[in-house]
C-alpha positions in Angstrom: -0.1 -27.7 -18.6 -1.1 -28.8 -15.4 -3.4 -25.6 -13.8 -2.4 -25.2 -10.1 -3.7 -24.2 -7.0 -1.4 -21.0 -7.9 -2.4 -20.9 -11.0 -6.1 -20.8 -10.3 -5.6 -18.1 -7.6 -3.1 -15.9 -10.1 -6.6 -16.2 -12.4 -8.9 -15.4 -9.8 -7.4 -12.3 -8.4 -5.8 -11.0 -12.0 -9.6 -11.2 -13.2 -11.2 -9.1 -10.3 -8.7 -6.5 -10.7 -8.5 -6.4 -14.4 -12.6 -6.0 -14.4 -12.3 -3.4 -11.1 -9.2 -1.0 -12.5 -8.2 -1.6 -16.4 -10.2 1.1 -17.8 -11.5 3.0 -14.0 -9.8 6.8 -14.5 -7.7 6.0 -17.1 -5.1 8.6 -17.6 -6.8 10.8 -15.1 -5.6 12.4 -12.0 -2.6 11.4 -10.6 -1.9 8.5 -13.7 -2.3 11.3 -16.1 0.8 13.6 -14.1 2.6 10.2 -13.6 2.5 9.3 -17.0 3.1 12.5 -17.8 6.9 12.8 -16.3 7.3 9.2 -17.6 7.0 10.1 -21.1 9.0 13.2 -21.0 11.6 11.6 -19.1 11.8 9.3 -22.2 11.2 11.9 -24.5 13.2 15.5 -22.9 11.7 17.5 -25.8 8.7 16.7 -25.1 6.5 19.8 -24.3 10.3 21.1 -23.2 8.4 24.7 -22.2 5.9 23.0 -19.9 5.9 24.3 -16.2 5.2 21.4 -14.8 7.3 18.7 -16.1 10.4 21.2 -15.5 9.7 20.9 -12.0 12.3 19.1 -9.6 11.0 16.1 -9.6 13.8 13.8 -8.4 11.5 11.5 -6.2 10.0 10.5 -9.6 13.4 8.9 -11.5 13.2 5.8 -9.7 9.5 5.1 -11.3 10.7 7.1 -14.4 13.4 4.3 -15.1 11.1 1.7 -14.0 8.4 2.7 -17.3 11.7 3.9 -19.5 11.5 1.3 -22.2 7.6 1.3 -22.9 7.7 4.9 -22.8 10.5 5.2 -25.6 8.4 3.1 -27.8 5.0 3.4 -26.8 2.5 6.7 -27.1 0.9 7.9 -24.2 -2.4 6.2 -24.7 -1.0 3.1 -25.0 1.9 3.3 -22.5 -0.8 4.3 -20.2 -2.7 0.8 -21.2 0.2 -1.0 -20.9 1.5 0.7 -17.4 -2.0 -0.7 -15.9 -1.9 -3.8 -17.2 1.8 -4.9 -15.7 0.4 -2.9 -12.3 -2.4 -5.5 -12.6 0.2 -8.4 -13.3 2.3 -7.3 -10.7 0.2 -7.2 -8.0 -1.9 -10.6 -9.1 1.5 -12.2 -8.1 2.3 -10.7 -4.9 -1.1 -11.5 -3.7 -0.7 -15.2 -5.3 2.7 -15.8 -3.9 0.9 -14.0 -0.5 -1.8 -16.9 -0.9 0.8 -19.4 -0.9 1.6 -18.8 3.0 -1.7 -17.1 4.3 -3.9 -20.1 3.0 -7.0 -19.2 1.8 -10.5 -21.1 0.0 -10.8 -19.7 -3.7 -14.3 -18.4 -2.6 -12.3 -16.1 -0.2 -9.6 -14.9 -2.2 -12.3 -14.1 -4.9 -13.7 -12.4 -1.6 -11.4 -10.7 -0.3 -9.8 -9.3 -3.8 -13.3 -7.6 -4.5 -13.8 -5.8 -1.3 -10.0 -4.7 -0.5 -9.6 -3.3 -3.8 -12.9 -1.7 -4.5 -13.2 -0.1 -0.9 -10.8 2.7 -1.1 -9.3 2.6 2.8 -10.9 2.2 5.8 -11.3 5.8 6.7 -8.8 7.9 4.5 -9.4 7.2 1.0 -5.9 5.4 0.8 -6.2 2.7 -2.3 -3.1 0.2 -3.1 -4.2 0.6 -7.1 -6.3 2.8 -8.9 -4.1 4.5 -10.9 -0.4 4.6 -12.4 1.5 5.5 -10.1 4.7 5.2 -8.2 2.6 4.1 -4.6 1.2 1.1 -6.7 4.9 -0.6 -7.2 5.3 0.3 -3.6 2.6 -1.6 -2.3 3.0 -4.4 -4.5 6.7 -4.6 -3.1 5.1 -4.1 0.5 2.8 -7.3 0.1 5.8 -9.1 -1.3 7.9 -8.0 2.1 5.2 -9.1 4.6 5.2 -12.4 2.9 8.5 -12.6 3.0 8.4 -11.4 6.8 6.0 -14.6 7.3 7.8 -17.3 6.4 10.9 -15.6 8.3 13.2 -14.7 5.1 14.4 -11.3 6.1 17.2 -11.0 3.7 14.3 -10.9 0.9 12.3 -8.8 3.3 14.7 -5.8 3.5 15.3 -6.4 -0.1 11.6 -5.4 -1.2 10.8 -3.2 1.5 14.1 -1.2 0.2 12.5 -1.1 -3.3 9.4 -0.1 -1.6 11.5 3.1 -0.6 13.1 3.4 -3.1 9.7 3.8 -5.7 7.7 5.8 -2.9 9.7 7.1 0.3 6.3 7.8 1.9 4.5 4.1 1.5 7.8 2.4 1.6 8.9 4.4 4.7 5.7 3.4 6.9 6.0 0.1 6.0 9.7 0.1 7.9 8.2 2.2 10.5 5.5 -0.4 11.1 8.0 -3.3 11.0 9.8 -1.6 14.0 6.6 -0.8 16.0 5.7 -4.7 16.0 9.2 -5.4 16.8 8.2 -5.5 20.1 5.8 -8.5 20.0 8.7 -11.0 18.6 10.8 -13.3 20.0 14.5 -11.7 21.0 16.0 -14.6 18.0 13.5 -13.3 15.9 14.9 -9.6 16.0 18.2 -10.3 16.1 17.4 -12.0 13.0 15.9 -8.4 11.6 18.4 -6.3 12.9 21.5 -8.5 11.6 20.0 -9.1 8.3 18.9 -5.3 7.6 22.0 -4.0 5.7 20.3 -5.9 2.9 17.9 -2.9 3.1 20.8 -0.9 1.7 20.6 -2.5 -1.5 17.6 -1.7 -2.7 16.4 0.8 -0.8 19.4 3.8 -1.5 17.6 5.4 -4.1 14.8 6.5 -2.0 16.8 7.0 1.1 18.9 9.4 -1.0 15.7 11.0 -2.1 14.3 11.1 1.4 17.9 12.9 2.5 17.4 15.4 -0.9 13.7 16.3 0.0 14.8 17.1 3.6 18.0 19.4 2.5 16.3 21.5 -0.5 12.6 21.8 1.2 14.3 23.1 4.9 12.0 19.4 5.5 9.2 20.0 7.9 9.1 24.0 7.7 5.6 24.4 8.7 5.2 27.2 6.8 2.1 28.2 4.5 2.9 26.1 2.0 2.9 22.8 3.9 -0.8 24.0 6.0 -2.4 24.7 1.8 -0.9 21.3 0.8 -2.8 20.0 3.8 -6.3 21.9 3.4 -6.3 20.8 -0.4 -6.0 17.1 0.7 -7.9 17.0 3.9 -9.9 13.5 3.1 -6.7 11.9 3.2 -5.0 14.1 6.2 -7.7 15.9 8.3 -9.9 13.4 10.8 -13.0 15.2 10.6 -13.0 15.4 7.2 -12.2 11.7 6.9 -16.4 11.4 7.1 -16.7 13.1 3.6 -14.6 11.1 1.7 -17.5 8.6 0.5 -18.0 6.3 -2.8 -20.8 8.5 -4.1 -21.9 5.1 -5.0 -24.8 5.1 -2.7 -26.5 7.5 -0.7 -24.9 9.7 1.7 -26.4 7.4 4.8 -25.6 4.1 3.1 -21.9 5.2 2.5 -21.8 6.3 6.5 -23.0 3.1 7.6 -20.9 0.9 5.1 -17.7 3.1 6.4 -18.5 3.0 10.1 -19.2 -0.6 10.1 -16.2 -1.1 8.2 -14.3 0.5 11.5 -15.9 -1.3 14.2 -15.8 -4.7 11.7 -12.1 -4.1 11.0 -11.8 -3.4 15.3 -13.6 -6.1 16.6 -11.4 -8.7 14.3 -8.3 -7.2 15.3 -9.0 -7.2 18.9 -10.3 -10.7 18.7 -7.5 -12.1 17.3 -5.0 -10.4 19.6 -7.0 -12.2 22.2 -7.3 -15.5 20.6 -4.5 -16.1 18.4 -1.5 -18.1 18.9 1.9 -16.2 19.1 3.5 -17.8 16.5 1.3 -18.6 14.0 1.6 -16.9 10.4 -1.8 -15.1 11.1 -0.5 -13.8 14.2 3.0 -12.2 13.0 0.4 -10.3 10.2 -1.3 -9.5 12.9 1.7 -7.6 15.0 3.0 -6.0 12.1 -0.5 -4.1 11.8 -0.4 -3.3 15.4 3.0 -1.7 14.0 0.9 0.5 11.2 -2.0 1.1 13.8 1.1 3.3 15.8 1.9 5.1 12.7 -1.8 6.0 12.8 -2.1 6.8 16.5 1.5 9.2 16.0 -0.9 11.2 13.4 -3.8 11.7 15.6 -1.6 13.0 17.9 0.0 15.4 15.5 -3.5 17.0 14.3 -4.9 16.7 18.2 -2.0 18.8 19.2 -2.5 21.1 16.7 1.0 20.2 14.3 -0.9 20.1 11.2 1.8 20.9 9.1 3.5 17.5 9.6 -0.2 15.9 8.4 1.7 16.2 5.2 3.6 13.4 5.7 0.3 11.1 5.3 0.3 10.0 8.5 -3.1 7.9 8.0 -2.7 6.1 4.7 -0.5 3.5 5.1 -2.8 2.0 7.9 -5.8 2.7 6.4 -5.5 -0.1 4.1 -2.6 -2.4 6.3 -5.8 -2.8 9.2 -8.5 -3.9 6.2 -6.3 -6.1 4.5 -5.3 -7.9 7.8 -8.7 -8.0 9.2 -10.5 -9.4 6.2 -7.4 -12.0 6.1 -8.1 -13.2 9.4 -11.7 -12.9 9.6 -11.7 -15.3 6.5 -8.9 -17.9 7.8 -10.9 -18.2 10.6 -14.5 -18.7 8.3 -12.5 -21.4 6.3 -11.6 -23.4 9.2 -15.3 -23.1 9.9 -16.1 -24.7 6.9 -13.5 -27.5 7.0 -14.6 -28.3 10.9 -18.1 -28.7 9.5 -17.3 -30.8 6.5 -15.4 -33.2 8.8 -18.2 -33.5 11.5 
């Protein structure tokens, strides 16, 4: 069997992430609730009496169905194992088949695997995989619609951001949001293109629109009642700015984890800004570059809500979604650009 170029970066990134996540909080957290309604969806008699997993959890079926199977045959330890491991496989091919139109060097896709997955956000804590979880499929559906979004297929693009919805209405939401924010940096063919090919959206993406339509019926939505402002203060490094500067690694001391996150920011800053300068309108780099312009709304239209004192809409996770869109572009371009480098020196 003839090993690839795909092949080889399908090996590279599925080995970083296998060493980085397999066994990291295993069934702890949020994998250990996930798995949780998993297997008693499966199993209904399973701890039938349990608070918890009687809950309304509609928002949860789509990722239920998704685990079904393994979870009718497998125990929790193992479905657990075996949840991560697809997870893994999953997102090892989105990345690949990302690879495939964002060209990069093997050194820097071995690069850039190891420090977008082990840094956990720019600012926000946000991480595309850690544990099971419904956001993961999300994600790896939200890689697969930029890609798609690149090379200009938008039928495919509506049809995995839809999923995207349809496993988490939150991640998969933004990631529409983000598309219509950049919108405006695209030829007028180019939209029309978009907006004639969106029905496809409907597709995949019902599930999680009906959820979305459930949520906002049954919760009275965005009450901003106590509930929503304790759901907020129990999750501040993920909703609150100022507590955005406590949610370090613990890996390092306190002053190396500052410095690591701030120069993160102004890294991640200084590429973006750079290549909005520099780069030419319609080049791959640059449409990956507009639609994280998009996300860095979605991140301004939260500041705005916690500056103005709506804190109860924080809930929505305002922050997350860009908090690892702006890394993961930055790192992409700052590396196409240290590859061409390399390939201009090697020539000369």
């Amino acid at each position: 069997m003839k090993f690839t170029e795909d092949k080889r970066n399908f090996v590279i990134i599925f080995s970083i992430l296998f060493f980085l996540y397999l066994w990291d909080g295993f069934l702890s957290g949020n994998e250990a609730q996930t798995l949780a309604n998993v297997y008693r969806f499966a199993h209904p008699d399973w701890l039938k009496n349990d608070w918890f997993l009687s809950l309304d959890t509609v928002y949860r079926i789509p990722f239920n169905l998704f685990l079904y199977i393994p979870a009718k045959v497998l125990n929790l330890s193992a479905l657990a194992f075996f949840s991560r491991l697809l997870l893994l496989v999953l997102m090892s091919l989105s990345l690949t088949n990302f690879f495939k139109t964002v060209k990069l060097s093997a050194g820097s896709i071995a690069l850039f695997t190891l420090i977008t997955f082990r840094m956990k956000g720019m600012m926000a804590g946000e991480d595309m995989l850690w544990h099971v979880e419904a956001k993961v499929l999300s994600y790896i559906l939200v890689i697969s619609g930029i890609t798609s979004l690149l090379k200009g297929k938008h039928r495919s693009m509506w049809l995995f951001f839809g999923g995207a919805v349809a496993f988490h209405p939150l991640v998969g939401g933004y990631s529409i949001i983000a598309l219509v924010f950049s919108m405006i940096f695209y030829r007028k063919n180019e939209n029309l293109s978009l907006i004639k090919k969106s029905p496809f959206f409907i597709l995949t993406g019902w599930p999680g629109t009906g959820i979305i339509l459930y949520n906002l019926v049954t919760s009275k939505g965005a009450s901003g009642g106590t509930a929503d402002l304790i759901y907020v203060a129990r999750h501040p490094h993920h909703m609150v700015p100022p507590d955005f500067f406590r949610h370090v690694h613990k890996s390092f001391p306190p002053w190396l984890d500052y410095t690591i996150l701030i120069g993160n920011l102004v890294f991640c800053a200084a590429i973006l800004i750079l290549a909005f300068l520099l780069l030419e309108k319609n080049t791959k780099e640059r449409k990956l570059l507009n639609y994280t312009i998009g996300s860095i709304a979605i991140l301004i239209a939260g500041m705005l809500l916690y500056f103005t004192g709506q804190y109860h809409l924080l809930k929505y996770y305002p922050f997350r979604f860009p908090d690892v869109i702006v890394p993961f572009t930055a790192y992409i371009i700052f590396l196409r650009g240290a590859d061409k480098l390399v390939l201009l020196k090697k020539k000369s």
